[in-house]
N, C-alpha and C positions, 0 to 999 in steps of 0.2 A: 824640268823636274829632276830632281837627283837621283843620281843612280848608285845604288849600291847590293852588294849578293844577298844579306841576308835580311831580314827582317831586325834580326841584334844586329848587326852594323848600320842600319839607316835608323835604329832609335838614338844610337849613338850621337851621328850627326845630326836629327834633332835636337839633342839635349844639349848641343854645342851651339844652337843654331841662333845667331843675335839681331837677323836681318832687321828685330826692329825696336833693335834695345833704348835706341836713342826717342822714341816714343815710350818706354814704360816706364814710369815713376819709383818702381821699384826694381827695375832693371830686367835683366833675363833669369828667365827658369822656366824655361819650357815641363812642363807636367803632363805625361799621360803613360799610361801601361797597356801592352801589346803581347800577343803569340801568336805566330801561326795556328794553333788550334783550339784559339776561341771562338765559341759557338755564339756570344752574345756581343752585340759591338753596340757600343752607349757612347752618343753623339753630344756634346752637351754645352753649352756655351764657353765658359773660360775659365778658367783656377778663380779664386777668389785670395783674400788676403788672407786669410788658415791657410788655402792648399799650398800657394804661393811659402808661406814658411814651414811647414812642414813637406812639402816635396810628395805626397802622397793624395791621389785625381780623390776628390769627394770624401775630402777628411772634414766633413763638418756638415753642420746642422741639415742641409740641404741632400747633403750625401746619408746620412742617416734616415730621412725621408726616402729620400730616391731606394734605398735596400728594403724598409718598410714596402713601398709601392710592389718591389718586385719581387718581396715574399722570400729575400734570403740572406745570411748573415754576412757579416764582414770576411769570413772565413772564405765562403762562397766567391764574392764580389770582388776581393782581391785578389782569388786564382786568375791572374792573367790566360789560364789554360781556359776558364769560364768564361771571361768577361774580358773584353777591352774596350779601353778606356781613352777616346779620344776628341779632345775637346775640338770646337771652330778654334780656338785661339789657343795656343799653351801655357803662353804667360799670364799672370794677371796683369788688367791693363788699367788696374788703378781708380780710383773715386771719381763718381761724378756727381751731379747734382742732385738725382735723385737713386743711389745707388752704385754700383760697380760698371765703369764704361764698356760698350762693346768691345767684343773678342775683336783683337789688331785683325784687320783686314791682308793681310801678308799669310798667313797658317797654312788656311784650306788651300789657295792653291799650289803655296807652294808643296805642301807635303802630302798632302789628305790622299790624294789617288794614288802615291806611292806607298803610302801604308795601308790602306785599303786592300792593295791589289795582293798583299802579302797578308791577307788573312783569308784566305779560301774555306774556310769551314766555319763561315759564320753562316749562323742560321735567323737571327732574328737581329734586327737594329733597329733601336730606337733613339727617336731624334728628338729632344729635351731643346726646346727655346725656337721662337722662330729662325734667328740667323740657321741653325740648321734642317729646319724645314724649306725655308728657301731654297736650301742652295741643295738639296738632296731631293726635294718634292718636285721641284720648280714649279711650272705651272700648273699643279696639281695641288699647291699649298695654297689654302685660303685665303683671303684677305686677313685673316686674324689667326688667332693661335687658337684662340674657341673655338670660331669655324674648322679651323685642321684638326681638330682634337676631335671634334665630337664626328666628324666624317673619317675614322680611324676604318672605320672597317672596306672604305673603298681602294684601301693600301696596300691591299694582301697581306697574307698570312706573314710574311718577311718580314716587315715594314710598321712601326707603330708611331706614330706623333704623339707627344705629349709633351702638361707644358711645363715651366721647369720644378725641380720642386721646392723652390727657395721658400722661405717662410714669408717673405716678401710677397707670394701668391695667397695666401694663406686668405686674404677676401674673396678671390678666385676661385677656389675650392668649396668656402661658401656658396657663392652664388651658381655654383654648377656642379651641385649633387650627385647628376646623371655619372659625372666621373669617377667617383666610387662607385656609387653602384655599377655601372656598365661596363667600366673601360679597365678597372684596375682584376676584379677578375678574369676578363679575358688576359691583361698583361703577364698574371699570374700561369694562367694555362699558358701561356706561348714561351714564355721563360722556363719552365718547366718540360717540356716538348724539348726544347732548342738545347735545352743541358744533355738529356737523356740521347741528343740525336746523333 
């Protein structure tokens, strides 16, 4: 794991970071934003090809959703003091078949518990896609992203799974109503709570 003093010097060496350039079709650019005294820590799967060219975590459709969900504007969302912003994967890892490939498997461990450990005052994280349910739930994440979603409340008050908000769910949301109704209110109170705390 890398070491470094501050939280702004080891975003640094992320955003330097290439370990896995020679897999991304569009190259390096790690994307995510960070402070020590963000209260909201949003876990989410990878940049896409907007974030990727504009350099800025959830600059698009899916990110507009995502603020919608949690009830607060881009003003809010992009206070790194509010909210940090860190994907399984930082770069985008490029087109697949049906969709945007999995977040490069190289991120989370290289970095994730190094920047984690350097946000002490997060109060609530929500974990957007299964890759980070998995690897933050573990055996507590469902066989499915439905199953972890809708068992959100056996997570504690910390902890919210949800699933991601690409418009690409958008039949998802359909067919599982309960999650407006049930799950986005409570998301609302606990993002709420977690700013105030």
């Amino acid at each position: 794991m890398p070491r470094a003093r501050s939280l702004a010097a080891l975003l640094e060496e992320i955003r330097a970071c290439e370990i896995c350039a020679e897999h991304l079709p569009a190259g390096p650019r790690p994307v995510l934003a960070a402070h020590r005294d963000a209260r909201v820590l949003v876990i989410g799967q990878a940049p896409g090809a907007r974030v990727h060219a504009s350099g800025v975590p959830w600059d698009d459709p899916s990110g507009d959703r995502l603020r919608e969900w949690l009830g607060v504007d881009r003003e809010a969302f992009y206070d790194p003091r509010r909210f940090a912003l860190v994907p399984m994967g930082f770069c985008y890892p490029g087109k697949g078949p049906s969709g945007d490939l999995p977040p490069r498997p190289e991120c989370a461990p290289e970095w994730h518990a190094a920047v984690l450990e350097r946000l002490p005052r997060v109060r609530l994280t929500l974990l957007l896609s299964r890759y980070a349910q998995v690897r933050y739930l573990g055996d507590d994440a469902a066989r499915s992203v439905t199953d972890t979603v809708r068992a959100w409340r056996d997570h504690g008050p910390r902890t919210m799974p949800l699933p991601h908000p690409s418009p690409r769910n958008n039949l998802w949301l359909r067919r599982n109503p309960w999650f407006e109704a049930e799950v986005l209110p409570a998301l609302r109170r606990r993002v709420r709570a977690a700013l105030r705390s």
